[in-house]
C-alpha angles and dihedrals in degrees: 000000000000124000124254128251092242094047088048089048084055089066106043103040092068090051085039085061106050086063105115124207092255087060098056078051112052086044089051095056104043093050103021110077097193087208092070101039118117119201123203121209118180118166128103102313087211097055097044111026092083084061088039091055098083098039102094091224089153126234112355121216115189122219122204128200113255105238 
């Protein structure tokens, strides 16, 4: 019988735990290259683009749904 996901959650959540901030470092470095990240943003642009502005997301491109 396979475990459940509650019960396999049971065993990797301890181990989860135990990962430090110099870890999640160390692992984005070595395999992220920043000048090849995309972020993605949706939300009401005229609500948020005022709190997009100092970011420094880079050049924006909207996208617009096609109707």
């Amino acid at each position: 019988m396979e475990p459940s996901v509650g019960e396999g959650c049971g065993r990797w959540l301890p181990r989860l735990s135990q990962v430090t901030v110099d870890d999640v470092t160390a692992v984005a470095q070595k395999y992220l290259d920043p000048d090849k990240l995309v972020t993605i943003v949706v939300g009401d642009l005229d609500k948020i683009e005022a709190s997009l502005a100092g970011l420094g997301l880079g050049e924006r491109q909207l996208l617009t749904p096609a109707l």
